[in-house]
N, C-alpha and C positions, 0 to 999 in steps of 0.2 A: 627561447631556444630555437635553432636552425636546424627545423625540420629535414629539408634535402641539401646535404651538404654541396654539392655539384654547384646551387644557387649563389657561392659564393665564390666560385672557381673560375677565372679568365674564360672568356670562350674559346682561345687557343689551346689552354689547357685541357677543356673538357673533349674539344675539338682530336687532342693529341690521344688522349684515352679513348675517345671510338675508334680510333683507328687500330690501333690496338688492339679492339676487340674482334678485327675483322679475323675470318679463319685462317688459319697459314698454309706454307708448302709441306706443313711437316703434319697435314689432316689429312683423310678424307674427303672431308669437306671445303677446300682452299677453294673450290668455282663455283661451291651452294649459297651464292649472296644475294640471290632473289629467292631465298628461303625464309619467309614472313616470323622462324624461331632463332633467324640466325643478322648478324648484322653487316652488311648496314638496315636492309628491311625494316628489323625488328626496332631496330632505334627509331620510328617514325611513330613508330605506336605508344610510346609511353607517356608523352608527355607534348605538351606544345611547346617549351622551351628547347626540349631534345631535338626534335622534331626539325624547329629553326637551328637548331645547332648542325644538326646531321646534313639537313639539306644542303647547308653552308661551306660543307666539308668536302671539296672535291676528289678528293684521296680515297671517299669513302667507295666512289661511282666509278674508279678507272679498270676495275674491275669485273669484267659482264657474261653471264655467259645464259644465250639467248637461244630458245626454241622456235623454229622459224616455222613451224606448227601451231604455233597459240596465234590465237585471234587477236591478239594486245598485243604480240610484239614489236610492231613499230610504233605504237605509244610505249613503249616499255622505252624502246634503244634512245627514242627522242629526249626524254625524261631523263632517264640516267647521262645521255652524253650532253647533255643541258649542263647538268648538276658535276658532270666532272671538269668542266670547263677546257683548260687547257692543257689537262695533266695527262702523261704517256698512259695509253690506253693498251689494256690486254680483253679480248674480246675472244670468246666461242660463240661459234654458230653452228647449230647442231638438228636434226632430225626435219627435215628440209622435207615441207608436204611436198609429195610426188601423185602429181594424177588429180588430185581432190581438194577440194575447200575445206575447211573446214566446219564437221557437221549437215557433209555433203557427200554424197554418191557419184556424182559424176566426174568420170575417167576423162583425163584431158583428150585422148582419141577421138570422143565421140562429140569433143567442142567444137562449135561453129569458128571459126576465124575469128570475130569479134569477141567470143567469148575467150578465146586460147589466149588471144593480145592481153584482156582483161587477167587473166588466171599468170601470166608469169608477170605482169606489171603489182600484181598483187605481194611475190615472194618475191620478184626486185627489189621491190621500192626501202624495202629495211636495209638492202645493201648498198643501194645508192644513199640512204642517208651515212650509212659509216663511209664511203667513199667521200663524204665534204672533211670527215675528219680525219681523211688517212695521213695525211702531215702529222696527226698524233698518236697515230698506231703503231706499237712498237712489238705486240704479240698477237698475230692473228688463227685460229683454228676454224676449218670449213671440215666437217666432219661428216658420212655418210651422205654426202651432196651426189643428188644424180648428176652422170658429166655431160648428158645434158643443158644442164643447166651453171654448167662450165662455161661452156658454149657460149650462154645467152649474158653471162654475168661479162665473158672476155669481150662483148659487144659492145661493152655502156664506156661513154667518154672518160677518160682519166682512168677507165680501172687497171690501166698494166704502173700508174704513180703512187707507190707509197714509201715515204724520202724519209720515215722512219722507222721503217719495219724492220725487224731483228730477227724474228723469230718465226715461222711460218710452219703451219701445219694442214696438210689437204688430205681427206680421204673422201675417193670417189666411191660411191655406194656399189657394193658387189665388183669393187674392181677389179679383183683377179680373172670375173668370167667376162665383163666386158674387154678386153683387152685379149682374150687370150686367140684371137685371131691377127693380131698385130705380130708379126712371127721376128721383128726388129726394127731398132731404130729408126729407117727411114720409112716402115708403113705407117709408126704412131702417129695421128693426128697432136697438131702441136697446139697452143694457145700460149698467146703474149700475156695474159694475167700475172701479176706482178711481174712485168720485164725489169720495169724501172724502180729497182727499190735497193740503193745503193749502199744501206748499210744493212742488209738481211747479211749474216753469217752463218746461220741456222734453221735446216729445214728437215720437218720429219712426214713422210708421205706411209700414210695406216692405210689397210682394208686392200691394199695388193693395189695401190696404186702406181701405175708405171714411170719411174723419173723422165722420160722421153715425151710424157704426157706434158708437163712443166718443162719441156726444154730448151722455152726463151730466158728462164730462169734466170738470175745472173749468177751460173753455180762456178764461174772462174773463180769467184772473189767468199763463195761458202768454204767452213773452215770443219762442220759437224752436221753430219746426216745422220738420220735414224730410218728403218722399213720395214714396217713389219704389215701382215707376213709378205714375203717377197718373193720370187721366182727368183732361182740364181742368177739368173742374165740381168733381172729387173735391178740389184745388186751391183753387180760386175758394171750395168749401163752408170749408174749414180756413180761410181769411181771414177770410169772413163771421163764424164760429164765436169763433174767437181775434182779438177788436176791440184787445187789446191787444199782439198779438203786435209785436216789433221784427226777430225776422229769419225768413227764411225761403227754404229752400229744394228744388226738387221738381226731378222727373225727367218732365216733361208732355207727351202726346199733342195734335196738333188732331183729338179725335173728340168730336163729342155736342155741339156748340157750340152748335145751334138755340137751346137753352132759357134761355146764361147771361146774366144779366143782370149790365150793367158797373157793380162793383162800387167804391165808394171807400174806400180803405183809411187812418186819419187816422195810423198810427203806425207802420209799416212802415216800417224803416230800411234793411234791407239784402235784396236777392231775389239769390237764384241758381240760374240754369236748366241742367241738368245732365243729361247723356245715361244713360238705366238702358237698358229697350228704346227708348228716342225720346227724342227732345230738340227741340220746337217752340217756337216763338215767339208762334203764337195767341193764347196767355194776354196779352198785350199789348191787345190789341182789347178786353177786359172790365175792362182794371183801367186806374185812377188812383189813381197813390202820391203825394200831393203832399210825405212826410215823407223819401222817397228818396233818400239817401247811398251806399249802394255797388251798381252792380249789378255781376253776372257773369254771360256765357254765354257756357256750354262744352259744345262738342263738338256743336254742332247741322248738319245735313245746310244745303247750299247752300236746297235747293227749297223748306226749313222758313221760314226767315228773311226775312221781308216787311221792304223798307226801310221802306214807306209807311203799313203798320202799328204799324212804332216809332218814326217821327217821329211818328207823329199822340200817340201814347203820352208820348212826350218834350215834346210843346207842351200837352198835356192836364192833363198832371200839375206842369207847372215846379216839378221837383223839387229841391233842392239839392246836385245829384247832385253828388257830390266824388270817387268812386272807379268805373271801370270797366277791367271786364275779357271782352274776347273772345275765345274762342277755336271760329272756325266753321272748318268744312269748306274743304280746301285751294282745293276749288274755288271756293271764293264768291269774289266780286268788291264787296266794300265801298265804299258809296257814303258817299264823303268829307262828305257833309251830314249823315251820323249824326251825325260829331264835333263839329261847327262848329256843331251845335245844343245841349252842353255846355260851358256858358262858364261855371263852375263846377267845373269837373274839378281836381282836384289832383295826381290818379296815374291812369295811361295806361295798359293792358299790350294789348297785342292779336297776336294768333297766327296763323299761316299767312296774313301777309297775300298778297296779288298781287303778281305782277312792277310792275304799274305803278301800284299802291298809295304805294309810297313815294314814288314822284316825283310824284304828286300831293298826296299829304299834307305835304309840307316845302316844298313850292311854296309853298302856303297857312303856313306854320309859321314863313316868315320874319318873317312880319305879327305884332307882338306884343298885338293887338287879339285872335287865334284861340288860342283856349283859354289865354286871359290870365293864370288863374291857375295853371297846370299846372308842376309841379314837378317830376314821377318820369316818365320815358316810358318805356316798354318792350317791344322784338318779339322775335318768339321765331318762329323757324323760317320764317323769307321765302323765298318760293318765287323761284325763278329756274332758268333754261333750261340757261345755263352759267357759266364762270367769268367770261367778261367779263362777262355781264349782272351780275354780283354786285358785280362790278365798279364799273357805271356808276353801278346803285344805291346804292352806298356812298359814289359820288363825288357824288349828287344831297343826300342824307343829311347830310355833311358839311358840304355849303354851305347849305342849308337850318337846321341848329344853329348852324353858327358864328356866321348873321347874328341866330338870335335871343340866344342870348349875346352878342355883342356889344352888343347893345340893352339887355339887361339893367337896365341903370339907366331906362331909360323907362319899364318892365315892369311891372303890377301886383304881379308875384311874381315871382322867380327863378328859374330850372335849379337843379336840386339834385343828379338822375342822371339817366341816359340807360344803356341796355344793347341793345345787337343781339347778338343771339346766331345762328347758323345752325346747324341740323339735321347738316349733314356737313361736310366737310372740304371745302375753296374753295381754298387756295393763296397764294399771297404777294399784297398790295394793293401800288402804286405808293407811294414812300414822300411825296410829296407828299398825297397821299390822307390820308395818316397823322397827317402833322405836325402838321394842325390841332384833329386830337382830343389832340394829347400836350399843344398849347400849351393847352387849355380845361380838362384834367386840372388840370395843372400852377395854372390860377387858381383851382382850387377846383370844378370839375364832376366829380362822380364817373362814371367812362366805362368800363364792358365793351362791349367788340369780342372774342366771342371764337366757334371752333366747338368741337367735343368735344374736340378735340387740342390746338389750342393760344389761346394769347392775343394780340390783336396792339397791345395796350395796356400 
């Protein structure tokens, strides 16, 4: 009998199943692959065929994400980019000793010369070995890096050539307070690090790092930026910089706004405003998107969100906005002319609306002239007092859908879905209430009515 079945399996095969077992995009865990219980790691320790298998398996090592504080990590990077050989590499570099050895008290201030030379040739030298490999970098993250040592990294031969990189992520340690003497564009200190990297289309700048910081960047030819958190100018500057970007999304403050000037943006397709420390709406007041297809904002405070700032936005820009998504503070109270000023919309989602939200928005929804074309609607966690309220609103809800369903043939465009979801557990609805969502199911509307427990569809 064939104790370890594996022993009889191609080594391509066995090869194709570790790979497999590596963590994915859809964990947690997708960058814990120097985790000794996870694999590839763990696949060194089982066996000495494994072992020879895993080692073998370049696929397993393109993968890296490296603390430039451990004492072993340029034997680590060596090892792994040995073993990945030729294969497109995604690499993090993360927690970047500042000041000290490791297992050592001494502040680089107080280093002699000879020793300061020794101390950054120390945390170079792992970056100069991925700089032999940068022909195969295709993902690279430098994360809480002093920009210091920015500086020193934009000094070394070859480091602005990486002729595969796609994807780029920088954040400069405490970047919001370093920089916040840099009052505009032409006082940032700049650095060529990555100039020349001709198929990057993707760069996301964390920890309030400023895009004017990277502004040899090649951001003509980037298509999606991300920044979080960001100073609104720091924002505004990444638009101005990247003329061809299509998406974009940041984590924005209303601070420092004196200076910006309202910017047009001709190729911007999709923006999303997104809570890190703050989530403002400000940014509204300086830009015109007139190429505008999807917005989203999420998770912004009530006090942030000016109506009369994103209408003026929304009539400025007449964008062909087909997709939005909200999701403010339970307390906001949503003023129904937001919507009514999107008659282009194709998909709906909006979150924590108001008790009396609903029954104003389907008052106006019976009218198939209001958001004519609108095909997907979607709320997600309606506030209400009690059960009846949930009640009345689901019975306003109802008759507000059924009459434009029924209209449907008038309609520029059709229901396609609808879903209410609530936050907690509500109770039984009236079955009358019900019926009329089973009979619109039943013609072809796709209909969730549900809360965490159960479905009443």
């Amino acid at each position: 009998m064939v104790r370890d079945p594996f022993s009889i399996l191609p080594c391509e095969i066995t090869s194709e199943i570790f790979v497999h077992c590596l963590p994915t995009s859809y964990t947690t865990r997708e960058w814990n692959t120097a985790n000794p219980h996870e694999a590839p790691t763990l696949l060194l320790h089982v066996c000495r065929i494994w072992r020879e298998i895993a080692i073998g398996t370049p696929a397993l090592w393109a993968k890296m994400e490296l603390s430039m504080h451990n004492a072993h990590r340029h034997d680590t990077a060596r090892a792994w980019l040995k073993r990945a050989k030729a294969c497109p590499l995604s690499v993090k570099l993360y927690h970047w000793a500042r000041g000290e050895r490791v297992g050592e008290d001494t502040c680089e201030d107080t280093l002699s010369d000879e020793e300061a030379g020794d101390f950054f040739t120390w945390f170079i030298s792992p970056f100069q070995t991925f700089l032999a490999h940068a022909h195969n970098l295709v993902f690279l993250e430098l994360s809480t890096i002093p920009w210091e040592y920015i500086y020193e990294l934009d000094q070394l031969p070859d480091s602005c050539n990486f002729p595969s990189l796609q994807k780029l992520t920088v954040g400069v340690e405490e970047g919001l307070d370093v920089v916040s003497d840099w009052d505009d564009m032409d006082d940032t200190p700049c650095v060529r690090l990555f100039a020349n990297a001709p198929l990057l289309c993707e760069i996301s700048l964390i920890d309030g790092t400023p895009p004017v910081f990277l502004g040899s960047l090649p951001w003509h030819q980037l298509t999606k930026y991300t920044g979080t958190p960001s100073y609104l100018y720091h924002s505004i500057d990444a638009l101005r910089l990247g003329s061809n970007l299509v998406e974009c999304a940041v984590a924005v403050g209303g601070i420092n706004t004196d200076f910006v000037e309202i910017l047009i943006h001709p190729n911007l397709k999709s923006l999303t405003l997104f809570k890190d420390r703050w989530c403002s709406t400000d940014i509204f007041q300086f830009l015109t998107l007139p190429a505008l297809e999807t917005l989203r904002i999420l998770d912004c405070k009530y006090e942030w969100f000016e109506h009369e700032e994103f209408l003026d936005f929304l009539t400025r820009s007449s964008a062909p906005l087909r997709q939005f998504t909200i999701r403010l503070d339970p307390h906001t109270a949503l003023d129904i002319g937001v919507f009514l000023s999107m008659p282009g919309l194709v998909e709906l989602e909006i979150w924590n609306p108001h008790e009396i939200f609903l029954t104003l928005f389907f008052s106006h929804f019976e009218d198939v002239t209001v958001l004519p074309q609108l095909q997907h609607l979607s709320f997600f966690h309606p506030r209400h007092s009690s059960e009846d309220v949930a009640s009345k609103q689901l019975e306003k809800v109802q008759a507000g859908l059924t009459a434009r369903w029924n209209s449907r043939r008038h309609a520029p465009a059709q229901m396609k879905s609808f879903s209410l979801v609530w936050h907690e557990d509500i109770g039984d609805f009236p079955e009358d209430i019900l019926a009329p969502f089973r009979t619109m199911t039943s013609e072809g509307l796709d209909i969730s009515l549900k809360t965490p427990t159960r479905s009443y569809i």
